[in-house]
C-alpha positions as CSV (number, residue, x, y, z in Angstrom):
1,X,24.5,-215.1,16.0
2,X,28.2,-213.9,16.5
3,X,29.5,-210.7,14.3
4,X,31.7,-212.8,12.5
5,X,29.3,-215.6,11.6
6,X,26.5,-212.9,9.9
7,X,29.6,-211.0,8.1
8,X,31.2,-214.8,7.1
9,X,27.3,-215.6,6.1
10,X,27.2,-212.2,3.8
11,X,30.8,-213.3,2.3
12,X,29.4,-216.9,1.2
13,X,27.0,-214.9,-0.4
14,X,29.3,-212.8,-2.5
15,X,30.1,-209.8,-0.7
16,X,33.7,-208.5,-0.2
17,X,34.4,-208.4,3.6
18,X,34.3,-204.9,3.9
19,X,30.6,-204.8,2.4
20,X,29.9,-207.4,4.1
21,X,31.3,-205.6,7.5
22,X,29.5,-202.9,6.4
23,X,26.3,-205.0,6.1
24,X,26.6,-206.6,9.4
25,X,27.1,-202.7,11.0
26,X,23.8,-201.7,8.9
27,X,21.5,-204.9,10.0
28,X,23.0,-204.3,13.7
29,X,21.9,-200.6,14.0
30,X,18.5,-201.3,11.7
31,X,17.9,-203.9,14.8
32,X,18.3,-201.6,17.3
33,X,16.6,-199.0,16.1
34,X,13.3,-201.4,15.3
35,X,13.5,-202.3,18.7
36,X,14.0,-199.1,20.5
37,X,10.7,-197.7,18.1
38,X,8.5,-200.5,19.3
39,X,9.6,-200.4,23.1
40,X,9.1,-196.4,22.9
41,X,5.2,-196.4,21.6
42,X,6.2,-195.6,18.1
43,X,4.8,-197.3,15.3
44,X,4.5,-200.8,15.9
45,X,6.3,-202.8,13.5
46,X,7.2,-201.8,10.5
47,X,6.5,-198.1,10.0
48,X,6.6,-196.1,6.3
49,X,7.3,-192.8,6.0
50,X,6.2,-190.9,2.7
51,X,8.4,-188.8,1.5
52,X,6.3,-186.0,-1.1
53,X,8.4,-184.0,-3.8
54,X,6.2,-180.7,-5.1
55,X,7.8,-179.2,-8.8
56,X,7.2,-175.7,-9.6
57,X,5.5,-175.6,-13.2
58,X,8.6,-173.3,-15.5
59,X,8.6,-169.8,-14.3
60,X,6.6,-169.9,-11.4
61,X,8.4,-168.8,-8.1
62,X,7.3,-171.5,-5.9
């Protein structure tokens, strides 16, 4: 599919054309980016990360 046709698609569906630009840019690079992790020996697929947050209990130093 052309640039124009996905950002024209994301336009039917409501979005301004510069989000749906924007949106095109992002699905373009997210592409890429799967591809270049699957041909590399990352994860295959989809891969998760998990992303912990630890809170200090009040007035510890941690």
């Amino acid at each position: 599919m052309w640039l124009d046709e996905m950002r024209a698609l994301y336009e039917r569906e409501g979005y301004s054309r510069l989000n749906a630009t924007a949106r095109v840019c992002q699905d373009v690079i997210l592409t890429k980016l799967a591809a270049s992790t699957r041909l590399s020996g990352g994860c295959p697929g989809f891969c998760v990360v998990s992303v912990t947050t630890h809170k200090s209990a009040p007035g510890s130093s941690a």
